[in-house]
C-alpha positions in Angstrom: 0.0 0.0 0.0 3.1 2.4 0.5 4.3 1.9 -2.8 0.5 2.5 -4.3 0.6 5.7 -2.2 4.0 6.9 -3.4 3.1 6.2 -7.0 0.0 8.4 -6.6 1.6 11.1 -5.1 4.4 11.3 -7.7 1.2 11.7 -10.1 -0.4 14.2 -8.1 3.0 16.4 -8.3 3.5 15.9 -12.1 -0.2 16.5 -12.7 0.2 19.7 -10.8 3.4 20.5 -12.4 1.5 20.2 -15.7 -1.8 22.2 -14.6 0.6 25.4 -13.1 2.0 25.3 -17.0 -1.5 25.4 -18.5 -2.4 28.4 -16.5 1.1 30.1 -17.7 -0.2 29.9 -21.3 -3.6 30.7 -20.6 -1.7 33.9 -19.4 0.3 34.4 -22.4 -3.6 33.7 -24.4 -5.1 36.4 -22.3 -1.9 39.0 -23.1 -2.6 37.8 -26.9 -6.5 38.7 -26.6 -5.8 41.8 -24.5 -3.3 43.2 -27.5 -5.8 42.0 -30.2 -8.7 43.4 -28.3 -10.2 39.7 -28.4 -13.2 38.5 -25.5 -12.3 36.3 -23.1 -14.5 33.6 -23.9 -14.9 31.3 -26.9 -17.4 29.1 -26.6 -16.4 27.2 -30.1 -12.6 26.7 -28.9 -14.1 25.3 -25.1 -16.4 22.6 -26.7 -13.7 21.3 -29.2 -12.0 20.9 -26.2 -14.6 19.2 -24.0 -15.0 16.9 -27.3 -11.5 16.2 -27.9 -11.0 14.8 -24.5 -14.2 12.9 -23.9 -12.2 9.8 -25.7 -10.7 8.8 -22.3 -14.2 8.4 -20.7 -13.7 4.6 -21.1 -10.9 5.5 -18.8 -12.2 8.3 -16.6 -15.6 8.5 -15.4 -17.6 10.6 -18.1 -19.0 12.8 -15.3 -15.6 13.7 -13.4 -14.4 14.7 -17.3 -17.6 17.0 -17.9 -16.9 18.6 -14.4 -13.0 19.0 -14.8 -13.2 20.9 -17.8 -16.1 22.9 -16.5 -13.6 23.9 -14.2 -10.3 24.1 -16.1 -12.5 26.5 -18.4 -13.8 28.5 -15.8 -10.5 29.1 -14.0 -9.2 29.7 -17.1 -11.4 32.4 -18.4 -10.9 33.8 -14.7 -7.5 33.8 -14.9 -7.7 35.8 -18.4 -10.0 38.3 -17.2 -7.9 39.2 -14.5 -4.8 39.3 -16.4 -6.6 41.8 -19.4 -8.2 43.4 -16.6 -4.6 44.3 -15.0 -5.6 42.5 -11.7 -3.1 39.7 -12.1 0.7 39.9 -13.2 
């Protein structure tokens, strides 16, 4: 059980690791929209997403997919607001 324990915390950092990097290039995208005078949200762009990951529901639970991107989006377009805003660095 130790092992299994270990292994899932190595996960947890990388998976981490990998979310803090999304959310640096979701700032760079909100710099880009804020110099092209571009909105925030694009609801094409977020259900291409939500479609192009839905293929590891025989992997993932369907319903913890829907809700992770429903949260990766919104933190995203939060994130992006604040940045073109000037509330965030």
């Amino acid at each position: 059980m130790d092992e299994l324990r270990k292994r899932i915390d190595e996960l947890d950092r990388r998976i981490l690791e990998l979310i803090a990097e999304r959310f640096d290039v979701v700032r760079e995208i909100a710099e880009y929209k804020k110099e092209h005078h571009l909105p925030v949200e694009d609801r094409e762009r977020e259900e291409v997403v939500r479609e192009k990951y839905m293929e590891f529901s025989d992997r993932i639970p369907k319903e913890f997919l829907e809700e992770f991107w429903d949260t990766m989006m919104y933190y995203s377009k939060k994130v992006q607001e604040e940045v073109i805003s000037g509330e965030c660095d």
